[in-house]
Steps between C-alpha positions, in 0.01 A plus 500: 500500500375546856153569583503750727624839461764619676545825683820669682381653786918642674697270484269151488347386239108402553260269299148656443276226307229588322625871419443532129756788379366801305622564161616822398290572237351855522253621229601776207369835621235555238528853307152595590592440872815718478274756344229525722755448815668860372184680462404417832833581614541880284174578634544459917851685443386794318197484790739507790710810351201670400326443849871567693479913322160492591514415859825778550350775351135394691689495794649821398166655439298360760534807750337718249248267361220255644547161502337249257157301639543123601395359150777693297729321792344157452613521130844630561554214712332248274686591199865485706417127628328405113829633394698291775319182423516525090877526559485225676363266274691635193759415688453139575343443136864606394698324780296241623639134407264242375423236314186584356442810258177529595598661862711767332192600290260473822759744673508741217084523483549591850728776468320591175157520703672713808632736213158541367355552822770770627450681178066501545668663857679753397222583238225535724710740806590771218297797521396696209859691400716150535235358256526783264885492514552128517283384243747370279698296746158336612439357139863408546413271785191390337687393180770352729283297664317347187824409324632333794150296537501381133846421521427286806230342332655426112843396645435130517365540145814668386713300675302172357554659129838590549551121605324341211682736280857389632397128455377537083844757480697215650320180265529751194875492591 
Protein backbone atom coordinates (compact mmCIF):
# COMPACT_ATOMS: atom_id res chain seq x y z
CA UNK A 1 0.00 0.00 0.00
CA UNK A 2 1.72 3.28 -0.90
CA UNK A 3 1.33 6.32 1.03
CA UNK A 4 0.80 8.81 -1.19
CA UNK A 5 -1.95 9.20 -3.52
CA UNK A 6 -1.51 9.12 -6.88
CA UNK A 7 -2.86 11.38 -9.57
CA UNK A 8 -2.71 11.19 -13.62
CA UNK A 9 -2.26 14.43 -14.73
CA UNK A 10 -1.85 13.45 -19.35
CA UNK A 11 0.04 11.11 -19.71
CA UNK A 12 2.44 11.05 -16.28
CA UNK A 13 1.56 9.89 -13.40
CA UNK A 14 2.24 12.32 -10.21
CA UNK A 15 2.54 11.62 -6.40
CA UNK A 16 0.62 14.18 -4.19
CA UNK A 17 1.32 13.23 -0.34
CA UNK A 18 -0.75 14.20 2.12
CA UNK A 19 -4.01 14.45 -0.19
CA UNK A 20 -6.62 12.58 1.79
CA UNK A 21 -9.35 11.39 -0.94
CA UNK A 22 -13.03 12.27 -0.43
CA UNK A 23 -15.50 9.59 -0.10
CA UNK A 24 -18.53 9.56 -2.01
CA UNK A 25 -20.93 9.53 0.45
CA UNK A 26 -23.71 12.14 -0.17
CA UNK A 27 -26.59 12.50 2.38
CA UNK A 28 -30.45 11.15 1.67
CA UNK A 29 -32.44 14.18 0.55
CA UNK A 30 -34.77 14.44 3.50
CA UNK A 31 -38.68 14.52 2.53
CA UNK A 32 -39.22 17.74 4.31
CA UNK A 33 -36.35 19.27 2.20
CA UNK A 34 -37.85 18.02 -1.11
CA UNK A 35 -41.06 19.56 0.13
CA UNK A 36 -40.15 22.83 1.06
CA UNK A 37 -37.53 22.98 -2.08
CA UNK A 38 -40.95 22.60 -4.44
CA UNK A 39 -42.91 25.15 -2.70
CA UNK A 40 -40.31 27.54 -3.11
CA UNK A 41 -39.89 26.47 -6.53
CA UNK A 42 -44.14 26.43 -7.62
CA UNK A 43 -44.25 29.72 -6.12
CA UNK A 44 -41.30 31.92 -8.17
CA UNK A 45 -42.74 30.08 -11.43
CA UNK A 46 -46.26 30.89 -11.10
CA UNK A 47 -44.66 34.62 -10.06
CA UNK A 48 -42.67 34.96 -13.22
CA UNK A 49 -45.79 33.97 -15.58
CA UNK A 50 -48.04 35.98 -13.64
CA UNK A 51 -45.61 39.08 -13.66
CA UNK A 52 -44.55 38.21 -17.66
CA UNK A 53 -48.89 38.95 -18.61
CA UNK A 54 -48.62 41.69 -16.41
CA UNK A 55 -45.72 43.53 -17.76
CA UNK A 56 -47.24 42.94 -21.75
CA UNK A 57 -50.46 44.11 -21.21
CA UNK A 58 -48.82 47.23 -18.81
CA UNK A 59 -46.77 47.87 -21.58
CA UNK A 60 -49.74 47.62 -23.73
CA UNK A 61 -51.68 50.03 -21.64
CA UNK A 62 -49.18 52.40 -20.64
CA UNK A 63 -49.99 55.07 -23.47
CA UNK A 64 -53.41 55.44 -22.10
CA UNK A 65 -52.72 55.19 -18.47
CA UNK A 66 -50.21 56.87 -15.86
CA UNK A 67 -47.51 55.16 -14.65
CA UNK A 68 -47.24 53.59 -11.14
CA UNK A 69 -45.18 55.84 -8.25
CA UNK A 70 -41.57 54.62 -7.29
CA UNK A 71 -42.76 52.47 -4.23
CA UNK A 72 -45.23 50.20 -6.30
CA UNK A 73 -41.79 49.84 -8.54
CA UNK A 74 -39.58 49.09 -5.55
CA UNK A 75 -41.92 46.09 -4.81
CA UNK A 76 -42.19 44.81 -8.30
CA UNK A 77 -38.60 44.61 -8.35
CA UNK A 78 -38.22 43.19 -4.88
CA UNK A 79 -40.59 40.45 -5.34
CA UNK A 80 -38.82 39.35 -8.97
CA UNK A 81 -35.22 39.13 -7.19
CA UNK A 82 -37.05 37.36 -3.68
CA UNK A 83 -38.40 35.12 -6.31
CA UNK A 84 -34.87 34.73 -8.09
CA UNK A 85 -33.05 34.06 -4.89
CA UNK A 86 -35.77 31.44 -3.25
CA UNK A 87 -35.22 29.51 -6.50
CA UNK A 88 -32.01 29.56 -5.92
CA UNK A 89 -31.73 28.02 -2.76
CA UNK A 90 -34.49 25.39 -3.43
CA UNK A 91 -32.38 24.57 -5.86
CA UNK A 92 -29.16 23.83 -4.17
CA UNK A 93 -31.14 22.27 -1.05
CA UNK A 94 -32.24 19.70 -3.81
CA UNK A 95 -28.93 19.47 -5.78
CA UNK A 96 -26.36 20.47 -3.58
CA UNK A 97 -23.95 17.43 -2.52
CA UNK A 98 -22.96 17.07 1.04
CA UNK A 99 -22.14 15.26 3.70
CA UNK A 100 -24.02 16.72 6.35
CA UNK A 101 -27.98 16.86 6.46
CA UNK A 102 -27.96 19.66 8.33
CA UNK A 103 -26.86 22.02 5.20
CA UNK A 104 -29.76 20.73 3.12
CA UNK A 105 -32.16 21.79 5.94
CA UNK A 106 -30.20 25.27 6.43
CA UNK A 107 -30.77 25.74 2.53
CA UNK A 108 -34.38 24.90 2.64
CA UNK A 109 -35.10 27.57 5.76
CA UNK A 110 -33.59 29.87 3.38
CA UNK A 111 -35.70 29.36 0.51
CA UNK A 112 -38.60 28.83 2.94
CA UNK A 113 -37.86 32.41 4.52
CA UNK A 114 -37.43 34.18 0.82
CA UNK A 115 -40.90 32.49 0.03
CA UNK A 116 -42.41 34.02 3.04
CA UNK A 117 -40.96 37.23 2.43
CA UNK A 118 -42.00 37.44 -1.46
CA UNK A 119 -45.45 36.47 -0.44
CA UNK A 120 -45.64 39.56 2.63
CA UNK A 121 -44.51 41.44 -1.03
CA UNK A 122 -46.93 40.71 -3.09
CA UNK A 123 -49.49 41.17 -0.18
CA UNK A 124 -48.66 44.52 0.72
CA UNK A 125 -48.42 46.13 -3.37
CA UNK A 126 -52.17 44.90 -4.04
CA UNK A 127 -54.57 47.59 -3.97
CA UNK A 128 -58.01 47.24 -2.77
CA UNK A 129 -59.73 45.09 -5.92
CA UNK A 130 -56.57 42.44 -6.09
CA UNK A 131 -57.26 41.99 -2.31
CA UNK A 132 -60.89 41.52 -2.74
CA UNK A 133 -60.35 39.09 -5.69
CA UNK A 134 -57.29 37.30 -4.42
CA UNK A 135 -58.21 36.56 -1.07
CA UNK A 136 -58.31 33.01 -1.33
CA UNK A 137 -54.99 32.45 -3.01
CA UNK A 138 -53.37 34.67 -0.16
CA UNK A 139 -54.57 32.15 2.62
CA UNK A 140 -53.19 29.72 0.08
CA UNK A 141 -49.73 31.14 0.51
CA UNK A 142 -50.20 31.63 4.10
CA UNK A 143 -51.16 27.92 4.64
CA UNK A 144 -48.32 27.02 2.24
CA UNK A 145 -45.93 28.61 4.08
CA UNK A 146 -46.88 27.14 7.61
CA UNK A 147 -46.92 23.54 6.37
CA UNK A 148 -43.66 23.87 4.81
CA UNK A 149 -42.21 25.49 8.24
CA UNK A 150 -43.57 22.64 10.46
CA UNK A 151 -42.45 20.21 8.11
CA UNK A 152 -38.97 21.73 8.26
CA UNK A 153 -39.07 21.73 11.81
CA UNK A 154 -40.73 17.94 12.76
CA UNK A 155 -38.66 16.22 9.97
CA UNK A 156 -35.75 15.19 12.11
CA UNK A 157 -38.40 13.97 14.57
CA UNK A 158 -40.09 11.92 11.93
CA UNK A 159 -37.23 10.82 10.44
CA UNK A 160 -35.77 9.80 14.12
CA UNK A 161 -39.25 7.75 14.66
CA UNK A 162 -39.29 6.27 11.46
CA UNK A 163 -35.64 5.01 12.35
CA UNK A 164 -36.38 3.63 15.75
CA UNK A 165 -39.39 2.05 14.28
CA UNK A 166 -37.34 0.13 11.49
CA UNK A 167 -34.82 -1.07 14.21
CA UNK A 168 -37.82 -2.79 16.87
CA UNK A 169 -39.60 -4.03 13.15
CA UNK A 170 -36.24 -5.56 12.30
CA UNK A 171 -35.39 -7.25 16.23
CA UNK A 172 -39.21 -8.33 16.24
CA UNK A 173 -38.20 -10.19 13.02
Amino acid sequence: MESAQKKKVGSMEVEMPGVVPVSATVAALPAAVRFVSLWALVTPFVLFLVFGVWALLTSALSMFFPQKDAEASALDVGIVCCAALQAAAAVLAVRLPCRRVWVRYALAYLALALTIAGHFMYFAQADCFSRITCTVGMYEYAAGDIICFLALLLGPLLEACQDRVRCRLAQLS
